[in-house]
N, C-alpha and C positions, 0 to 999 in steps of 0.2 A: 400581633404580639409586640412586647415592648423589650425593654433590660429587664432578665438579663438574656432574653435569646437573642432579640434581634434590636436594631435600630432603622431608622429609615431618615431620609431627608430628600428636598428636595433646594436645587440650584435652578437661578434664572438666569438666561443670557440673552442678553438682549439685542448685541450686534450679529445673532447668528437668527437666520431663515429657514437654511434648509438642515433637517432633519437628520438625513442619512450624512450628510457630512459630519457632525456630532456624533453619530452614530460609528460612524467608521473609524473617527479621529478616539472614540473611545475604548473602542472593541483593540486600535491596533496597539494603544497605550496597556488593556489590561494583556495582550498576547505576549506583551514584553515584561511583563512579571511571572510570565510560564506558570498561568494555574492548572490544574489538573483538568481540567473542564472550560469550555467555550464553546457559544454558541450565538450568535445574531443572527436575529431576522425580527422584520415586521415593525421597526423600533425600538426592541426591546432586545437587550444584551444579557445572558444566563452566564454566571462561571461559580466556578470552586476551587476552593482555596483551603485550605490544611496544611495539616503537619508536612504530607508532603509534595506544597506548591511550590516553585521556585528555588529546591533544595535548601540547603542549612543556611539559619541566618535567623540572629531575634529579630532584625529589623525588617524584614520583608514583610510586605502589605499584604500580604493574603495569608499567610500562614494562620492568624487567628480569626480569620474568617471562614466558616463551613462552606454558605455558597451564600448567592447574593443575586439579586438582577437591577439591571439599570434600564428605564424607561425611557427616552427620549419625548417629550411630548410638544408638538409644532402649535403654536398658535400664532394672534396677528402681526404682533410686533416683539416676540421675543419666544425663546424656547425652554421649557422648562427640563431639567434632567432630574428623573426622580429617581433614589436607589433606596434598596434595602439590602441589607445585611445583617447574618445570621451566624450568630458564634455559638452552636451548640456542641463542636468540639471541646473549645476553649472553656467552655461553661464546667461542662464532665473534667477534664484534664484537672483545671484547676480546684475543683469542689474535692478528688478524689488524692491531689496532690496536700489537699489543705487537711483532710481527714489524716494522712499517714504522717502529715508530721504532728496532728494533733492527739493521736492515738498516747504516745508515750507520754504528751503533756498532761494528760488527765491524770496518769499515776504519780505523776511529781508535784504537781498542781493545785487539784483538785478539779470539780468538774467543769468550776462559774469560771476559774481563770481560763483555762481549755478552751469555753464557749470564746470568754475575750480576745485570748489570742488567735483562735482561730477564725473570727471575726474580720478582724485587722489580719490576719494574713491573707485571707478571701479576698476583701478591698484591695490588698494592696497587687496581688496578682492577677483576680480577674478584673477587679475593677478600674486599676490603672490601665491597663492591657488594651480593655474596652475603648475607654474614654481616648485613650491616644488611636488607636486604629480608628475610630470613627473621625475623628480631627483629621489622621493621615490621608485617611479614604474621602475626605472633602475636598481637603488642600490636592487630592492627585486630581480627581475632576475635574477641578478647573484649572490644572495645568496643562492637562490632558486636551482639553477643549483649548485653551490659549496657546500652546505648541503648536497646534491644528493650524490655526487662523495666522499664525505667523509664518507658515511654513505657504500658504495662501497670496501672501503681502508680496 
């Protein structure tokens, strides 16, 4: 699956070998955003994240994320991190948040402007929403991983 449920990416690092060290520098990075769910093993890191991970806050990284897994995957000279994440809270919330304020626009409106504005209100709440937690949820990985290796040095 793609937008708007889920997104996925994958990060390469190429000064790390071992596995479970990425693995663990990841698992204790997302523990510290308190999602509702955790789970590692095997390489592969499970969590969930909602309305309520890590208590109140627009900016908390997991809150517009339903759940997610991150991969850790070992090869010769470099290690690949692959995740997905899945906004189908965020998806519902805001589709349902975009109908009630669209409901009274259609009667003052009409119906083409209603579609418009509720168009652009979609965008601008799910879709900005998205597009920045996937950014954040990158930029935390490889901080996540480089914290790690510093903390190593």
């Amino acid at each position: 699956m793609s937008f708007p449920i889920s997104s996925q990416g994958e990060l390469t690092f190429r000064s790390w070998t071992d596995p479970q060290a990425v693995c663990d520098a990841v698992t204790k990075a997302l523990a510290g955003e308190r999602p509702t769910a955790l789970s590692c093993g095997d390489g592969r890191i499970d969590f969930a994240g909602g309305l309520s991970a890590g208590g109140f806050g627009n900016w908390h990284l997991l809150q517009p994320i339903s759940k997610g897994a991150v991969v850790v995957i070992p090869g010769d000279s470099a290690l690949k991190v692959h995740y997905e994440l899945r906004f189908t809270q965020m998806l519902v919330l805001s589709s349902l948040m975009v109908l009630g304020v669209s409901a009274p626009v259609v009667f003052h409106m009409g119906v083409v402007d209603a579609v418009g504005v509720s168009c652009g209100l979609w965008i601008w709440l799910f879709g900005a929403n998205y597009a920045l937690t996937v950014f954040r949820f990158r930029n935390f990985l490889r901080r996540a991983v480089a914290r790690h290796a510093s903390d190593e040095v």
